[in-house]
ROVEX-174236 format. One line per field, with one value per residue: residue number from 1; residue in three letters; z, y, x of N, C-alpha, C in turn. Coordinates in steps of 0.001 Angstrom, whole numbers, plus 500000, padded with zeros to 6 digits. Each point is the difference from the previous one (the first is absolute). Last residue first. Example, Ala and Ser with C-alpha at 12.3 -4.5 7.8 and 13.67 -1.06 7.14 Angstrom:
<sites>
pos [2_1] $
code [SER_ALA] $
nzz [507080_499930] $
nyy [497750_494280] $
nxx [512850_500290] $
cazz [500060_500000] $
cayy [501190_501190] $
caxx [500820_499110] $
czz [500730_500000] $
cyy [501090_501200] $
cxx [499230_500900] $
</sites>
This chain:
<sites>
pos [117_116_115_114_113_112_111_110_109_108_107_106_105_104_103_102_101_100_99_98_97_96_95_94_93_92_91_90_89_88_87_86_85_84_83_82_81_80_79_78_77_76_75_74_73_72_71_70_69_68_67_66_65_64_63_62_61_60_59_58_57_56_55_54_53_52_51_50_49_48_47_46_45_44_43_42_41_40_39_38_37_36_35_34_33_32_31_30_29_28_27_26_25_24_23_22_21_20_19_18_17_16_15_14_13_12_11_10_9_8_7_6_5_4_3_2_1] $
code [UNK_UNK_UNK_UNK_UNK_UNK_UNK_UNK_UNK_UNK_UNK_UNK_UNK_UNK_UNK_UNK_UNK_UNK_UNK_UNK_UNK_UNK_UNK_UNK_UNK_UNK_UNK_UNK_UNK_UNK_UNK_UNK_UNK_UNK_UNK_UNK_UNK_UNK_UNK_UNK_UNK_UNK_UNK_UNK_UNK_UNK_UNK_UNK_UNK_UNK_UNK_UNK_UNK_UNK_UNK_UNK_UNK_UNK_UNK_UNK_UNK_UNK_UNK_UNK_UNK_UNK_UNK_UNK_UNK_UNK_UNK_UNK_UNK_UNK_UNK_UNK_UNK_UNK_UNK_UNK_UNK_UNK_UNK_UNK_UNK_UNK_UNK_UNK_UNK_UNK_UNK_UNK_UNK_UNK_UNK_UNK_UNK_UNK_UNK_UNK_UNK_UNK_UNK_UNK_UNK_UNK_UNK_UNK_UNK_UNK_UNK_UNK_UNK_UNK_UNK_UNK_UNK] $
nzz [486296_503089_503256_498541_498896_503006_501311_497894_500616_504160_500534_496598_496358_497051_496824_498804_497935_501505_504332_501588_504227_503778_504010_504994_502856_502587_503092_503972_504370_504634_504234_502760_499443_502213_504148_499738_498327_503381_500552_499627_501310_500934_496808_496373_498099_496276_494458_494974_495365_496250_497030_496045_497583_499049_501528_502513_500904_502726_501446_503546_501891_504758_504566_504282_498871_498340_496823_498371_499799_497148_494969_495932_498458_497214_499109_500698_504676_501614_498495_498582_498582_498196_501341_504509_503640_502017_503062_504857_502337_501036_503656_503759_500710_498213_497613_500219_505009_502851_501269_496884_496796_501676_499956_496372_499504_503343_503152_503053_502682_503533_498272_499700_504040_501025_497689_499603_497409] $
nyy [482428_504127_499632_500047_504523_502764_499406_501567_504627_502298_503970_503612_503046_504431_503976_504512_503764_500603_501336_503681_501357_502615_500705_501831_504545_502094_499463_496906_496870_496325_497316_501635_499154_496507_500752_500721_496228_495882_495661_496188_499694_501574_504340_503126_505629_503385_499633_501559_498997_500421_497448_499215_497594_496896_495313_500028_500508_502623_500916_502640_502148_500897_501558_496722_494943_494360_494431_494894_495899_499150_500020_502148_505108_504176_504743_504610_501334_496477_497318_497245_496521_495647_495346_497864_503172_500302_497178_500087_502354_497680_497425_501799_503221_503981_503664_504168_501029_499658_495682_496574_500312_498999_495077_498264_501120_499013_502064_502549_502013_496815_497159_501101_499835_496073_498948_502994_502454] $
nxx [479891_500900_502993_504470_501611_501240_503783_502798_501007_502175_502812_498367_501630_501567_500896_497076_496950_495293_499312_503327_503748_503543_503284_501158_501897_504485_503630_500411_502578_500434_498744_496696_495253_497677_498032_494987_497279_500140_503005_503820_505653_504079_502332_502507_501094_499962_499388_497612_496298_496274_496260_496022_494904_496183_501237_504577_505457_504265_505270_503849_505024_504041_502117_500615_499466_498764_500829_497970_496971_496082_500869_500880_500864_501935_502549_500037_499157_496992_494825_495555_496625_501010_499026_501704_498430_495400_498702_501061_496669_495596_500009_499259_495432_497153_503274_501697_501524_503881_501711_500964_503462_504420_501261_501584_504695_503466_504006_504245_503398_501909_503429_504506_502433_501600_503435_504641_504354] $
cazz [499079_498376_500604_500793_498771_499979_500930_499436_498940_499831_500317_501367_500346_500645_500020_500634_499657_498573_499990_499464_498558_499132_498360_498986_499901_498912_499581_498853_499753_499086_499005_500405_498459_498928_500012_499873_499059_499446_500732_499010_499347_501191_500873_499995_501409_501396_501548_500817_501827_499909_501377_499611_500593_499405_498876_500879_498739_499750_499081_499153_499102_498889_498575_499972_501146_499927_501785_499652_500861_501322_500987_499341_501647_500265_499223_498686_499469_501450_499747_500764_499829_499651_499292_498996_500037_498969_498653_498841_500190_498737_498620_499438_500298_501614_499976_498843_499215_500051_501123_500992_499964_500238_501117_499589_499022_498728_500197_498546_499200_500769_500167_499100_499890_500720_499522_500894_500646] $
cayy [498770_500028_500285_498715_499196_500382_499003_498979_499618_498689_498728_499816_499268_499533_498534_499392_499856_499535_499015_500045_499656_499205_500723_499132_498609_500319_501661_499537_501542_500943_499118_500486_501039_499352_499317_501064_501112_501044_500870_500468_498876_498908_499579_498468_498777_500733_499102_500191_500445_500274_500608_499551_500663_501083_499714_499347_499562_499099_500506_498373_500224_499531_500383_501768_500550_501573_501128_501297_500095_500386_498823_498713_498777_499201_498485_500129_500678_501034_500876_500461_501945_500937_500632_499212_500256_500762_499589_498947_500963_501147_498923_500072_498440_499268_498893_500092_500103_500987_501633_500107_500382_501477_500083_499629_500775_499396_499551_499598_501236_500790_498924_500204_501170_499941_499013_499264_500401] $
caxx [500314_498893_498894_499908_499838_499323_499627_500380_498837_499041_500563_500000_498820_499730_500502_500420_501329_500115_499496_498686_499848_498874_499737_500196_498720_498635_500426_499469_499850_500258_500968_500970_500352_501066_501241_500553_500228_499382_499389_498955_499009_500344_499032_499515_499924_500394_499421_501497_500276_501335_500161_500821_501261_499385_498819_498780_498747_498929_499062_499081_498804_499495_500271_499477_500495_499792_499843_501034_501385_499835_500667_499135_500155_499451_500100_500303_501084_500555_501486_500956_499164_501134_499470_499881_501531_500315_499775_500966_501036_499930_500081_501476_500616_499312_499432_500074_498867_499527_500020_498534_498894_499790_499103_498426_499383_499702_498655_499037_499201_499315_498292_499235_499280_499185_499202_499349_498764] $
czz [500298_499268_498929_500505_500576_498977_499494_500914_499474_498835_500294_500016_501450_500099_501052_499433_500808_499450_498598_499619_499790_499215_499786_498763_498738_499999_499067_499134_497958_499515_498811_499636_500853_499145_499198_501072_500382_499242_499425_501278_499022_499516_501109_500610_499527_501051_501288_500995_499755_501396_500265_501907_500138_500360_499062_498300_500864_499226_500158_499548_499638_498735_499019_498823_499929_501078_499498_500756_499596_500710_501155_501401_499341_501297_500811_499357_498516_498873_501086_499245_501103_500054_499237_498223_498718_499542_498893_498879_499065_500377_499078_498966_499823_500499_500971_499091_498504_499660_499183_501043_500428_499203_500399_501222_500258_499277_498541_500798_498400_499216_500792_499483_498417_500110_500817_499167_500740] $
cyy [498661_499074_500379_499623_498679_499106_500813_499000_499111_499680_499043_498958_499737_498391_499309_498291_499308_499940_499573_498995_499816_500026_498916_500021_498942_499395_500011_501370_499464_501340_500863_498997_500402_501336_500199_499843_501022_501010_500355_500948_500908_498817_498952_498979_499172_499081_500801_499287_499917_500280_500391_501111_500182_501699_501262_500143_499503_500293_498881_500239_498633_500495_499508_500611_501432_500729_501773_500893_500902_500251_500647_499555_498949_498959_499553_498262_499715_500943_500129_500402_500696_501100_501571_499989_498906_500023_501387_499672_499151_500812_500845_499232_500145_498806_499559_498628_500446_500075_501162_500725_499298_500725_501955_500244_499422_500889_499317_498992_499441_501330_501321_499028_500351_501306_500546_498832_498807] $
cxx [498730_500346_498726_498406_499737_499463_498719_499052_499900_499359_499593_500886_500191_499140_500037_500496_500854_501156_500331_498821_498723_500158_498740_499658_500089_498835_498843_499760_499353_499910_500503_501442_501252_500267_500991_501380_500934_500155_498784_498713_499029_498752_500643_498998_500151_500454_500622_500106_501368_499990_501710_500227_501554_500693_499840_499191_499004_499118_499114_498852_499185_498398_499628_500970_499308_500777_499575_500260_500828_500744_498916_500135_499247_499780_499082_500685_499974_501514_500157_501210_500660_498931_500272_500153_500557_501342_500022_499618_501677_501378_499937_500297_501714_500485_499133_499184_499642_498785_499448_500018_498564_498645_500265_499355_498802_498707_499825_499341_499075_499330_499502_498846_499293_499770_498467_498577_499417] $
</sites>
């Protein structure tokens, strides 16, 4: 397989979820990935540089939320909302959680603590 066609059908996972907006930043967007609140296909993405292709399933651990996308596109850049929902397909609404049973922590709670310290 071509080297260069297949760069052409993947995208690094941090800057697809900032196209799609999933992340307001690309930094938060690697940092979630970091921070293992990412799956593509049922494994984990510890890496930003993980490539995403069309089809692909990517599971996002947001705060208070759990987001199951199909990636339809790969985009070109960071558009307008109604761009980035044509990045994906989203068969369910996102699953919630219950503030009080949630394992969830923030990803700043370490720079949050710092700050009341």
């Amino acid at each position: 397989m071509n080297s260069d066609l297949s760069a052409s059908q993947t995208l690094r996972l941090d800057k697809w979820l900032w196209f799609a907006r999933v992340a307001r930043t690309r930094s938060l967007a690697a940092r979630l990935c970091s921070e293992g609140c990412v799956t593509i296909g049922g494994r984990e993405a510890l890496k930003p540089h993980q490539p995403v292709r069309i089809g692909d399933l990517v599971v996002i651990d947001l705060p208070h939320e759990q987001r199951r996308l199909t990636v339809r596109a790969l985009g070109q850049r960071r558009g307008p909302p109604t761009d980035a929902r044509q990045l994906y397909d989203e068969a369910a609404p996102p699953l919630r959680r219950d503030q009080a049973t949630s394992a969830w922590v923030s990803l700043f709670a370490e720079e949050e603590e710092a700050a009341d310290a």
